[in-house]
N, C-alpha and C positions, 0 to 999 in steps of 0.2 A: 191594377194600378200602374205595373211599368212598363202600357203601352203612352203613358201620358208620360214619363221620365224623360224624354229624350225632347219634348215639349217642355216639358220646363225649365231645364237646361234651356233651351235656347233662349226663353224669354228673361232669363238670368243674365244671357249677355247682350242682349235687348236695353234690359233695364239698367245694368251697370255703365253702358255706353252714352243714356241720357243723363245719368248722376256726375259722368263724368266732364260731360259738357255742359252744367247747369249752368244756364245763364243769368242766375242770381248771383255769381263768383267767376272772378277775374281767374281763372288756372293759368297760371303758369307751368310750365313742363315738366317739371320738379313736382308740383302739388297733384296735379295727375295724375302723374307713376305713383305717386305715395298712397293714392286713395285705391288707385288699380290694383297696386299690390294688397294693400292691407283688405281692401273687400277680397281678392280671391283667397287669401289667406285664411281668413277670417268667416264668410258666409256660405260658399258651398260645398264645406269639408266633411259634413255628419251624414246622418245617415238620410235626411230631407222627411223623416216620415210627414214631421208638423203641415211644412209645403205642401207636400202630395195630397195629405187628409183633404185640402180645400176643394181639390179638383175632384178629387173619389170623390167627397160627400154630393158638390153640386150635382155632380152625374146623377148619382142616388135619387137625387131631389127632384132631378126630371126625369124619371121615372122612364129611362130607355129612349128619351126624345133625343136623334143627335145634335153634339153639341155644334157650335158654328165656331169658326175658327177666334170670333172675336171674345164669345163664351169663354173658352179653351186659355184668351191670353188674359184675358182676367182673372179668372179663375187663377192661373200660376203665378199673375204680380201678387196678387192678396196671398198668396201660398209663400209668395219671395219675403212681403214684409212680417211675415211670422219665423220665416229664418234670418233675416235682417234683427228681429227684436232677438231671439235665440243670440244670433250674436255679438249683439253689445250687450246683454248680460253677461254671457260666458266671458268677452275680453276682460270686462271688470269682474267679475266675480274671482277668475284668478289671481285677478291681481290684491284681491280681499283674502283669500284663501294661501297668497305664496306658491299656487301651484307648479311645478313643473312643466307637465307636459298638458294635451289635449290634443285629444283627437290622436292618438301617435306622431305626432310633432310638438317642438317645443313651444311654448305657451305664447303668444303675439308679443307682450309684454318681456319675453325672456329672451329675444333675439337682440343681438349687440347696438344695432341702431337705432332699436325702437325703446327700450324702457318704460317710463311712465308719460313717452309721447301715447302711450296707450287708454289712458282714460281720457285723453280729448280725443281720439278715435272711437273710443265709446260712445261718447258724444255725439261724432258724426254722422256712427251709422243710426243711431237713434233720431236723429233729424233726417235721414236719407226715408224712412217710413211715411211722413207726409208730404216728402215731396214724390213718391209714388203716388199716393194714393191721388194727391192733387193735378199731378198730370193725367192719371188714368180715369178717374172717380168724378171725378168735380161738375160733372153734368149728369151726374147721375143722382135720383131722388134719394138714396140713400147715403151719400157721401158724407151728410153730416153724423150719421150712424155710426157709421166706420169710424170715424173721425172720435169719435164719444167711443167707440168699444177699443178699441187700438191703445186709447190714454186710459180706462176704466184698468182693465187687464194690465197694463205695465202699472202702474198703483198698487194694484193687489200685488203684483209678483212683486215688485219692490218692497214692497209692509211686510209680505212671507220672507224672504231674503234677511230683514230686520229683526223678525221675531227670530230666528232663526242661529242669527249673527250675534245677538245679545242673550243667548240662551247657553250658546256657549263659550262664554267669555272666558278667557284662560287667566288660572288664577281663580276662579269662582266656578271651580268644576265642581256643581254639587247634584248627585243623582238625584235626590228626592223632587227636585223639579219636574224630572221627565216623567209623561202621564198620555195616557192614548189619545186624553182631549187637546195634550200642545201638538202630539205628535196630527193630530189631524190637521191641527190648524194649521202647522205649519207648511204641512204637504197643500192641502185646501188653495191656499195663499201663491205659496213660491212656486206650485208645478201644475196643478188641476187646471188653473184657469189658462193659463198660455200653450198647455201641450194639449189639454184634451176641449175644452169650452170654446175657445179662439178660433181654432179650424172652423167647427161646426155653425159658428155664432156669421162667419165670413160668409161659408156656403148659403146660409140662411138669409140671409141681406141681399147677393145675389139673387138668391132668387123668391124676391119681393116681400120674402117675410117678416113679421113684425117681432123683434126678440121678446116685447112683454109678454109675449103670448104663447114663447116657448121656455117658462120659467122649470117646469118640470123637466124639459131635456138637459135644460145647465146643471139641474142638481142628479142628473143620472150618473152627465158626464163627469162632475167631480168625484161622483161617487167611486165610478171608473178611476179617476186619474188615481184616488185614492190606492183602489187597488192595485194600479202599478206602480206607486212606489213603495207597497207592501213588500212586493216580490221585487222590487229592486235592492230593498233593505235586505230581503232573503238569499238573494243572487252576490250580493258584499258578500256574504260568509260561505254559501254553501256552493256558488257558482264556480266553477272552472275558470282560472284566468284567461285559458286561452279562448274559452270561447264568447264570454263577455267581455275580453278585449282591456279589462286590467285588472290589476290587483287590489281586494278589497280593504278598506283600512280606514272604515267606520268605528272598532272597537278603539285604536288607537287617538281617532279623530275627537272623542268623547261625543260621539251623533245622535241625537234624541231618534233613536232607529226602533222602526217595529219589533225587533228581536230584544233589545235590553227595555223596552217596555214591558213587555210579554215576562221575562225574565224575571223583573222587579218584582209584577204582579202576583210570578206564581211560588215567589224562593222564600225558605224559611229564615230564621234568621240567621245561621251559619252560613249558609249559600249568600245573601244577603250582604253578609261579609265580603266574601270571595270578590262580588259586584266591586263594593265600594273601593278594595283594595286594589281591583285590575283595571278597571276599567278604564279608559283614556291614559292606557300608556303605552310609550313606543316601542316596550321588551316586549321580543318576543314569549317570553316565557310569561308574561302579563296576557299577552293576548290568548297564551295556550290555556290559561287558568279560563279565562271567560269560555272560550270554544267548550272546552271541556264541561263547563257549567251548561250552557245551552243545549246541550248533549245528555246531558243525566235529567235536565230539564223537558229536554221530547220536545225541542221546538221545532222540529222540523214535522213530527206528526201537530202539530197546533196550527203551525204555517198550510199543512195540508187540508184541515178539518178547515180554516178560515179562507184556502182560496174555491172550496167546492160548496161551501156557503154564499160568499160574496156572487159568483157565477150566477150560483141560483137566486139570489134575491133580482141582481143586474138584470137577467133574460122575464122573470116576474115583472119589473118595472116595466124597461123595454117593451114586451108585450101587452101592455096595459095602453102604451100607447095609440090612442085614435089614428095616427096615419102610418100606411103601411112603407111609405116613400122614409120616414122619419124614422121608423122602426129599423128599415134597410141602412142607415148612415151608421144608426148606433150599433146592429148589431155586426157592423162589418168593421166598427172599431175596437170591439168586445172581441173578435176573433180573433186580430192580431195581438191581442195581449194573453188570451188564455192559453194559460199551460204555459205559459216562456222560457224561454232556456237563457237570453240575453237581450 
């Protein structure tokens, strides 16, 4: 994948370059700089997996045929407006959230000139998505596909974001709500379909395919995404800060997380207790009681027995599939997830 990085990069400042001279908008010099900064701020700070998946998969999908360079820049703008949607969520979500930091800098919304100029930045970069796609796509027979998967997917994430948002209302912090079927949905919703569905759904349109007729891969892939934020939910407690890059504080956050699911499901009613009394709070000594419960609870052997399960159903599925080109996308995004450390 990171002989294609240094190509996507470039078409990153390709693409920023024609957003910034859109000649639907009068720019002034001032409104320039501001959208210059805040995209480079803002859009190529993570880690790019979502991006790259598009290019991997296409490759995948043409089964060793080299790519053409016009291939290649397609492929990375469709890869650009899945980290374009990534980040006018993440702008606004911090700013729903109160967050601090991201990304090891402080939050768009938390630098002293910007504020709440940041949710009509949100705004923008989420209309900056079709006017890529419409300068690059719009002669292409699929354009109005994209056009339908691009708004289908930000719906979903947005509705997940909501259940999610409303689940835990402060002030109406009540456990008995949390159950494996909200915690599905919510993950289903707010992360499946944009980190793991949306790459592959991109590659697939590129190269001529029809999405109804890849319904079984979308529900692999969710099943996937599923399982990474299983072990994101595992990596909050039992990860190393340093090597996940922060500090966990889902117990704190009161997070309908796979671990106080698991929890709920297996604790007597003593333990049960413990839950109700610690759970979503900012003492330490609250969060040591939870740790400590998850611990006499064995959830770390449960986590273990659930990610060498999930594997095995995934590569079942996977291998079930009819094309071997289709088979190589999923099972090269199965890779990068199993076993993870961050």
């Amino acid at each position: 994948m990171s002989d294609f990085r240094s190509r996507f990069l470039e078409a990153y400042s390709v693409l920023k370059s024609e957003l910034i001279q859109d000649p639907d908008f009068d720019f002034t010099e001032d409104s320039r700089l501001w959208v210059e900064r805040m995209l480079d701020y803002n859009v190529p700070g993570g880690k790019l997996n979502r991006g790259l998946s598009v290019i991997d998969s296409y490759k995948l999908l043409k089964e060793g045929k080299e790519l053409t360079n016009d291939e290649i820049f397609l492929a990375c703008a469709l890869g650009w407006c899945i980290e374009w949607l990534q980040a006018y969520f993440l702008v606004l979500d911090d700013i729903m959230d109160n967050s601090v930091t991201r990304r090891g800098q402080p939050c768009w919304f938390r630098l002293p000139k910007v504020g709440m100029i940041a949710v009509n930045d949100g705004i923008i970069l989420r209309n900056h998505i079709p006017r890529i796609l419409k300068n690059h796509f719009r002669e292409k027979n699929y354009y109005v596909d994209l056009l339908d998967l691009f708004n289908e997917v930000e719906f979903q994430t947005a509705s997940g974001q909501m259940i999610d948002l409303i689940t835990t209302l402060v002030g109406e912090k009540d456990l008995s709500k949390y159950s494996l079927s909200l915690h599905q949905r919510i993950v289903q919703y707010k992360t499946a379909y944009y980190s793991f569905y949306l790459p592959v759904a991109c590659a697939l349109l590129m190269a001529g395919e029809n999405l109804e007729n890849h319904i079984n891969v979308k529900n692999i892939l969710i099943e996937m995404g599923n399982y990474f934020q299983v072990q994101d939910d595992y990596l909050d407690c039992y990860g190393a800060p340093e090597v996940i890059g922060k500090i966990g504080t889902d117990i704190e956050d009161f997070k309908c997380s796979w671990l106080v699911v698991k929890a709920l499901e297996r604790s007597n009613e003593e333990q049960l207790k413990i839950l109700y009394e610690n759970y979503g709070k900012a003492d330490e000594a609250c969060v040591a009681k939870v740790k400590e419960l998850y611990k006499v609870l064995d959830l770390e052997s449960v986590f273990a027995e659930y990610e060498s399960k999930s594997y095995e159903n995934l590569v079942k599925s996977i291998e079930a599939h009819p094309s071997k080109a289709v088979q190589a996308v999923l099972k090269s995004f199965l890779a990068k997830i199993y076993k993870r450390q961050k």
